[in-house]
C-alpha positions as CSV (number, residue, x, y, z in Angstrom):
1,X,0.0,0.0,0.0
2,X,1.4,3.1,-0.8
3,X,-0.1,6.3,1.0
4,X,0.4,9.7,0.7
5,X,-0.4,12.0,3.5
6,X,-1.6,15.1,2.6
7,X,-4.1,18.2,4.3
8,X,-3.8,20.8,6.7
9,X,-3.4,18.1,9.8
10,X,-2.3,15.2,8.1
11,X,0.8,15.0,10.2
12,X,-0.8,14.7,13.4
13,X,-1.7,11.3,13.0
14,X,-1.2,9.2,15.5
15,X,1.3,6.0,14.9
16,X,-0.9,4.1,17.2
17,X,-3.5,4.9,14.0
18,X,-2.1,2.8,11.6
19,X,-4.4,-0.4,11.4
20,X,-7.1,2.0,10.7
21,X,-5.6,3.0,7.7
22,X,-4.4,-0.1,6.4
23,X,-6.1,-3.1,4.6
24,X,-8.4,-4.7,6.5
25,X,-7.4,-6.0,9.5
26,X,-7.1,-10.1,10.0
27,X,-4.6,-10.2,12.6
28,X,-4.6,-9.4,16.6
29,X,-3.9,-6.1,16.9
30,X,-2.5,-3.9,19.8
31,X,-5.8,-1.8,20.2
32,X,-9.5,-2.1,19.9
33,X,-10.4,-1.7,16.0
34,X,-14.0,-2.3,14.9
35,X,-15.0,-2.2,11.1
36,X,-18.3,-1.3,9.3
37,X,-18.9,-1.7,5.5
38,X,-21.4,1.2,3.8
39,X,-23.1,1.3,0.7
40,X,-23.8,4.0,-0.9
41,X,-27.3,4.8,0.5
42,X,-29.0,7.3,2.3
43,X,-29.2,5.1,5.1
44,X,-25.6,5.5,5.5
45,X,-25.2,8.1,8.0
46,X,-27.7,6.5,10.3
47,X,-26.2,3.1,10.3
48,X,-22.9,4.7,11.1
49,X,-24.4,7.0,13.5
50,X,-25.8,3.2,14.9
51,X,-22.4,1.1,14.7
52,X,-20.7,4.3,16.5
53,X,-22.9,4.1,19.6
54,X,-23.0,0.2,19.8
55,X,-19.4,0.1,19.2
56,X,-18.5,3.0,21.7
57,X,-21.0,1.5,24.1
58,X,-18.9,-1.8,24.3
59,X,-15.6,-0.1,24.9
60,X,-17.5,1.5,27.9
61,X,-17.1,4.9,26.4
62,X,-20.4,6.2,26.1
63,X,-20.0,9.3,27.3
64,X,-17.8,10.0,23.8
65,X,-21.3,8.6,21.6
66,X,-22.5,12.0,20.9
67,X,-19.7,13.8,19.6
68,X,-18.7,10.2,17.6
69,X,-22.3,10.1,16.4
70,X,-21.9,13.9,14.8
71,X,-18.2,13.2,13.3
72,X,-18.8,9.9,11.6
73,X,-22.4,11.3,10.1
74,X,-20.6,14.4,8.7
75,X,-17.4,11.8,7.6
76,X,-19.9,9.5,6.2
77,X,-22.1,12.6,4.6
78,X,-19.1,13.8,3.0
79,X,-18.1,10.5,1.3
80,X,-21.7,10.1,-0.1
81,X,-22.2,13.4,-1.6
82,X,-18.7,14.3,-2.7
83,X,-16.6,10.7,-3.0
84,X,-19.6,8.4,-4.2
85,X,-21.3,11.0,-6.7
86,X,-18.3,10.0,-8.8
87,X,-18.5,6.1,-8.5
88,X,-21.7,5.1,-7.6
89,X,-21.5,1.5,-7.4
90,X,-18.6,1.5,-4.8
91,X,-18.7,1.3,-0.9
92,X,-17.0,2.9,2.0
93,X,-15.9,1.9,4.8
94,X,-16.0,3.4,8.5
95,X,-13.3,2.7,10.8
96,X,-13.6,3.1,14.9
97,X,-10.2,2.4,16.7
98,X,-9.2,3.3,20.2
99,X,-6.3,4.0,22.2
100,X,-5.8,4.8,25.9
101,X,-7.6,8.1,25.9
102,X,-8.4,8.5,22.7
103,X,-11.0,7.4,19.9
104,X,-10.1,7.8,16.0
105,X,-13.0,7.7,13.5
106,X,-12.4,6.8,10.2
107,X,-14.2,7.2,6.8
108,X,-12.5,5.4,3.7
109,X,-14.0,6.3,0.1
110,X,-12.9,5.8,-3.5
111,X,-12.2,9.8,-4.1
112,X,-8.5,10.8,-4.5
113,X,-10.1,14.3,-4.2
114,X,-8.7,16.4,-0.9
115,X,-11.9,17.3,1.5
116,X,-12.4,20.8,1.7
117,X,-14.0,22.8,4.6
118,X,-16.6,25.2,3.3
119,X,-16.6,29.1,3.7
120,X,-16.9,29.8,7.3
121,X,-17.9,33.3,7.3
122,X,-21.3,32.2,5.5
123,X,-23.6,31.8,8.5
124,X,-26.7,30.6,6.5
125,X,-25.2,28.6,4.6
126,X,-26.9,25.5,4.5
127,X,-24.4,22.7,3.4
128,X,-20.6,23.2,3.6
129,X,-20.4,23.2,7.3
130,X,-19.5,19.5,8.2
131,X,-15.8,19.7,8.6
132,X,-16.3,22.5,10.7
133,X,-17.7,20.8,13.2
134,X,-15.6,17.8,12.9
135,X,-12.7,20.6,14.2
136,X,-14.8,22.0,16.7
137,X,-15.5,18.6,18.4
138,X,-12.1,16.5,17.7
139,X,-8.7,17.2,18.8
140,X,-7.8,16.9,15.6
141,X,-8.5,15.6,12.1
142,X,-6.6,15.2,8.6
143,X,-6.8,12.9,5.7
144,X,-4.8,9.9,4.2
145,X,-4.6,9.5,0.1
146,X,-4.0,6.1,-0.7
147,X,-2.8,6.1,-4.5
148,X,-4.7,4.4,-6.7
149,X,-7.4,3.3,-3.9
150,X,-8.9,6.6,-2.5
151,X,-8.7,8.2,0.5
152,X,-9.2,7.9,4.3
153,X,-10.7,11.1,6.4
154,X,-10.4,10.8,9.9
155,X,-10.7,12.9,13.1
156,X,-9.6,12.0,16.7
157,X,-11.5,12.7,20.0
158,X,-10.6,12.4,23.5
159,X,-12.4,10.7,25.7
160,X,-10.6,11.5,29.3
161,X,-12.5,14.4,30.1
């Protein structure tokens, strides 16, 4: 696999992150890593929205549901309308992993193209706004291109407060 890292946070990725960039898991791995396949429906969002809370519910982090809920719908938003508009027929795939005090969500889609925060000064704009709140609730958030295979957007949260 080659990958690429590329946006405005890209680099503050954590090493620890690394299976849920990679192929799909088989193997044990050092931390827990759960795996959810999408199609492109509109169902999407609320099936990840679903997975997130059932998934953070087991790791006994449900205080971290809500703000996990609102990344992985915007991630999983995103992928639909921008990534999936291209290639209709293809799936993504949303990653949870987590890691002492931390969560990372993870959307992979088919799109090379770079995710692109809308204007912020538009306050009635009524699309445009979903990587804004991915910052606003995550510590931070970047995106992996992965040549010839798409790209993986992810944000990590913190769930020690």
């Amino acid at each position: 696999m080659t990958a690429d890292l590329a946006g405005r946070r890209a680099g503050a990725a954590p090493s620890w992150a690394t299976p849920a960039f990679g192929p799909a898991s088989t193997g044990p791995s050092s931390a827990p890593l759960a795996t959810c396949a999408l199609h492109g429906a509109s169902a999407s969002a609320s099936a990840a929205r679903d997975f997130t809370a059932h998934t953070l519910g087991g790791w006994g982090l449900g205080g971290l549901i809500d703000d996990a809920q609102l990344v992985v719908s915007e991630l999983v938003t995103n992928a639909l309308r921008h990534a999936l508009s291209a290639v209709p027929d293809a799936h993504i795939q949303l990653r949870l992993l987590t890691q002492g005090p931390h969560v990372l969500c993870a959307v992979h889609d088919p799109s090379e193209r770079a995710p692109l925060p809308g204007p912020s000064d538009d306050e009635f704009a009524e699309s445009g706004r979903g990587l804004h709140l991915i910052e606003a609730v995550s510590l931070t958030w970047g995106w992996i291109l992965i040549r010839g295979r798409g790209k993986i957007v992810w944000a990590l949260l913190d769930h020690s407060a």
